[in-house]
N, C-alpha and C positions, 0 to 999 in steps of 0.2 A: 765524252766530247772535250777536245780542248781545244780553248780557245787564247791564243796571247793576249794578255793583258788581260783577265777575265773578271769582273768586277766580285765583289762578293755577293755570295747569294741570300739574298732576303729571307729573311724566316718573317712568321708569324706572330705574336706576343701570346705566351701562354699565361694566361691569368689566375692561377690557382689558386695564389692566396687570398685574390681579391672573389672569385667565385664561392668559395670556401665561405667566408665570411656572411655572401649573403643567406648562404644557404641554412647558416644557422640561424640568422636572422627569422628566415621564413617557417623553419623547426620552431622555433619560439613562437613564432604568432598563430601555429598548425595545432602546438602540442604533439607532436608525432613527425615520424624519420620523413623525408624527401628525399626522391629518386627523380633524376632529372634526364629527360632522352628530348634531345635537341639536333636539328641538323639545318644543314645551309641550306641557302639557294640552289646548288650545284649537289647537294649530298641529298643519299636519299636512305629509306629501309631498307635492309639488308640481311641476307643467311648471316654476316658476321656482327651485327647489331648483337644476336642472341648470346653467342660468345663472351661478348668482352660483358655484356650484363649477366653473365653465370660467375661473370670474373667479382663483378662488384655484387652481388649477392655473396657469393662467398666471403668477404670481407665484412658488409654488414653483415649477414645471417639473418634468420627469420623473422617477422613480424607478424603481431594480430595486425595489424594496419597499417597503412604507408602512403604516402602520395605520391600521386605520378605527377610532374612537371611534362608537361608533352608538345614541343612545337616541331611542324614536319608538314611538308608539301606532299608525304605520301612517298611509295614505291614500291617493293615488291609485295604480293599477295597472301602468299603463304607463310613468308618472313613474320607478318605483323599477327597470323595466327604460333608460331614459334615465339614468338616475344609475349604473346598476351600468355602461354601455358608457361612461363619460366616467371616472369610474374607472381604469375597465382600459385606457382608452384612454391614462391618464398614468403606468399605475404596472405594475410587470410582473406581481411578487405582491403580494399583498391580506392582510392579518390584519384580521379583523373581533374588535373587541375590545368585548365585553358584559355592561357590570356591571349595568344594570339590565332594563327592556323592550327589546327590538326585534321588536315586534308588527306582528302581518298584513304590510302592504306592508314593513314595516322589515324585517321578516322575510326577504322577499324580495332586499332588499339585501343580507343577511348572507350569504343563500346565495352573493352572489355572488365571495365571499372563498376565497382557497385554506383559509385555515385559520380555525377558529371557538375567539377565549378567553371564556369564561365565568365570572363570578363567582358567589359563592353566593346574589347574588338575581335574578341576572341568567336571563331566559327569553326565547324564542322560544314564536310560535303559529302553529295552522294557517294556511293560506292561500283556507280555503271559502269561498265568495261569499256576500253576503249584501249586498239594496239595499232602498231606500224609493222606488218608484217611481211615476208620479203618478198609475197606477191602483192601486198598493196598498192594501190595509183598511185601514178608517179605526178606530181606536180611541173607541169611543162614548164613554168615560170624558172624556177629554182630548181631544178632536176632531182627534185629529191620525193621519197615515201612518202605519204601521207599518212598520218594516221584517221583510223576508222571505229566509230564506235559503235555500240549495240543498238543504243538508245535511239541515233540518225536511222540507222537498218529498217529497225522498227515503228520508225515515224514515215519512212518512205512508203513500206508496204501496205501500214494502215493508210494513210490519206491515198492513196493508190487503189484501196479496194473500196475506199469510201465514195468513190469517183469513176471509176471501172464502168465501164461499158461491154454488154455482152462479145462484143467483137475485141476486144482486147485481150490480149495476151495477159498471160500469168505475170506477175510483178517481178518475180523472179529471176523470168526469163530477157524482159530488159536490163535489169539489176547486174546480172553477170555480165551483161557486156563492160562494164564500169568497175565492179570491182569481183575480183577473182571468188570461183564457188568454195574454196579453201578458204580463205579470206572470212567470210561469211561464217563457214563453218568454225574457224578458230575465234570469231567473239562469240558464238552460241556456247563454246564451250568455256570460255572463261567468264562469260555472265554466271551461268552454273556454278563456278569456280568462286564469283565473290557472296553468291548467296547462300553456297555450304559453309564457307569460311565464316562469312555474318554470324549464320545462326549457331555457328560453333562454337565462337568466339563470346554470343551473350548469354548461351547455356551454359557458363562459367558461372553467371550469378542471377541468370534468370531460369527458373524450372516448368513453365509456360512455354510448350512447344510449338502450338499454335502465334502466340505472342511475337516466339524469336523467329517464324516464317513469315509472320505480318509485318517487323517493323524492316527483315534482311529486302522481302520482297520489296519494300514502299523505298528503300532508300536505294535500290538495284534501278528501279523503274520507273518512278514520279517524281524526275525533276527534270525539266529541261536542260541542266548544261551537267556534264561530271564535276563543272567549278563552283554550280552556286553554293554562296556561301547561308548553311544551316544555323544560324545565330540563337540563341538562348530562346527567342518565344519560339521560332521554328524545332526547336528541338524537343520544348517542353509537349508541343501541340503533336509529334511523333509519339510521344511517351516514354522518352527516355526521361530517368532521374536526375535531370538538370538543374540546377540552382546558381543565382549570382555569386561570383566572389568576392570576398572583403576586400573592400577597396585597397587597406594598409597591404594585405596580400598582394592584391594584384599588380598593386604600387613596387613590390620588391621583386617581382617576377618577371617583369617591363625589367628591372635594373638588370639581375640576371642576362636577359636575354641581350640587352647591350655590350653586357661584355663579353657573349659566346660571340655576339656580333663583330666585334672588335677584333677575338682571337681569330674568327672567318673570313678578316679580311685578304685578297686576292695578293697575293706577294710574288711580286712578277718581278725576275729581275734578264734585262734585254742585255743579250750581248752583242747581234748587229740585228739587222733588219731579218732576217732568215734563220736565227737560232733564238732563244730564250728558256729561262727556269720557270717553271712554276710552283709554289709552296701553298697550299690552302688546307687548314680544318675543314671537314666536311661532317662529320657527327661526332657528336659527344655524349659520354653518357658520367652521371656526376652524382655522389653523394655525400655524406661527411666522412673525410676521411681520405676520397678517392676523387681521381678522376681519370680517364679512360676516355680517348680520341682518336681520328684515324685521319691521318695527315697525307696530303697528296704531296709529292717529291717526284716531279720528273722533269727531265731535259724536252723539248720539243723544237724539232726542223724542217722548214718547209719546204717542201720536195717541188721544185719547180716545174721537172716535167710531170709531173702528176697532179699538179696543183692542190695540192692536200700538206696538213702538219701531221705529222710523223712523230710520237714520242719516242725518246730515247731515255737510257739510265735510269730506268723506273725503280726509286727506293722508297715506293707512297708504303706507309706502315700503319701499327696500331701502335698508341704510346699509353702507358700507365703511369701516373703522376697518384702517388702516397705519399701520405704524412706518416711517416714511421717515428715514435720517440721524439718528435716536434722539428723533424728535419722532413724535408721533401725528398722523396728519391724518384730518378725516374726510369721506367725500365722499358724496353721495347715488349710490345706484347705479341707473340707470333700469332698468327691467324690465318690458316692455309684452308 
């Protein structure tokens, strides 16, 4: 896209040296290596999450131990079961360390930790299904998908038969007037989908099969919203291996996360009212030594007769930032 006079385009602040810094801090007060998987607001888990941390495993190399840094609003399902076996695949035990979110699929990840630290704002949530899918209801208000979760499904049909009158129809049969029998069908199959994953994921360090069915079931189906948030007595009262964090810890994992925050700020830069750039970090994965991000870079235009933004010039990548020989280099990391 060219525009006259076109301003320059914002980038992001890549923090390395100052991330770097805490991260040994936090190694110091650990005794042992810190592995850090972070993502924004807007960023989520990912097929290419697993990638670029086969990249930074290759760089550290093996460990009896390790800690996970983990903050994440969640994303894809199966990604976060590919992330927990590359893990475990380099490191023997796991601390999963959580000062703030590690929600739905992150969630997942942390189960996949021998032991779980938590801070005092730090939570976990359930793992229920819930999708927008392209027969989903439409929202008449805002013309758009709704999404639909298992948990609603099955709140409808229980109070429905707890209420049921012999002359009433099957629940079901009202039900699909509302939302499609596909619909239906595709969260039965993805509820299934998070509670193979669950208990695959805590069979990593738990050898109690019954156990990883009881706690994949309890966190699939016994909580009212897929958001609440599962805080340190909630989690202990599951029976996951949960413990507070040092405060000094949790103190430098707050810092941390300010300045992933910082690098994830939204760097927009306007060229008229109908075009603009956008630059944003959206995950990051971070050790001593490395670090490794996946950076959105596109042109966007707003297509009037269609009323929609339109991206154009799409150069969003993965970047690697090393300390080679006390110098930074940084290299683009492909990831197709």
């Amino acid at each position: 896209m060219e525009i006259k006079d076109a301003p320059k385009i914002k980038q992001p602040p890549v923090l390395f040296n100052q991330t770097q810094g805490v991260i040994k801090e936090a190694e110091a007060i650990l005794g042992k290596k810190m592995i850090v998987y972070w993502t924004s607001y807007n960023g989520g888990i990912c097929g290419h999450d697993v990638i670029a941390l086969h990249n930074l495993f290759k760089k550290i190399g093996k460990n009896d131990e390790v800690a996970l840094f983990i903050k994440s609003s969640g994303g894809n399902l199966e990604a976060a079961l590919r992330i927990v076996n590359i893990i475990r695949t380099y490191n023997k035990k796991v601390t999963a360390l959580i000062p703030l979110e590690s929600a739905s699929s992150a969630t997942l990840i942390t189960l996949g930790a021998d032991e779980i630290q938590m801070g005092p704002l730090a939570y976990l949530t359930p793992i229920d299904s819930s999708l927008t899918h392209s027969l989903s209801p439409i929202d008449e208000i805002v013309r758009r998908k709704v999404s639909v979760s298992q948990n609603e499904i099955a709140r409808i049909v229980s109070s429905w038969k707890e209420t049921a009158n012999p002359q009433h129809v099957h629940p079901y049969q009202e039900l699909f007037k509302y939302v499609h029998p596909l619909v239906i069908g595709a969260l039965d199959r993805s509820s299934s989908l998070s509670i193979k994953v669950c208990q695959e994921i805590l069979s990593y360090h738990l050898k109690d099969e019954d156990e990883c069915e009881r706690i994949s079931n309890l966190l699939n189906s016994e909580f009212p919203s897929h958001g609440y948030p599962i805080t340190l007595k909630q989690a202990q009262k599951i029976g996951l291996n949960a413990s507070i964090m040092d405060d000094e810890l949790n103190d430098k994992l707050l810092e941390l996360n300010n300045l992933y925050s910082e690098m994830a700020q939204k760097s927009v830069t306007d060229f008229d009212e109908f075009n603009y750039h956008d630059n944003q970090i959206l995950n990051i994965h971070e050790a001593d030594g490395i670090q490794i991000y996946f950076q959105n870079d596109k042109d966007w235009k707003y297509l009037k007769e269609e009323r929609r933004w339109h991206a154009l010039n799409n150069e969003s990548t993965w970047h690697k930032n090393e300390m080679i020989d006390g110098k930074i280099v940084n290299n683009i990391l492909h990831i197709s």
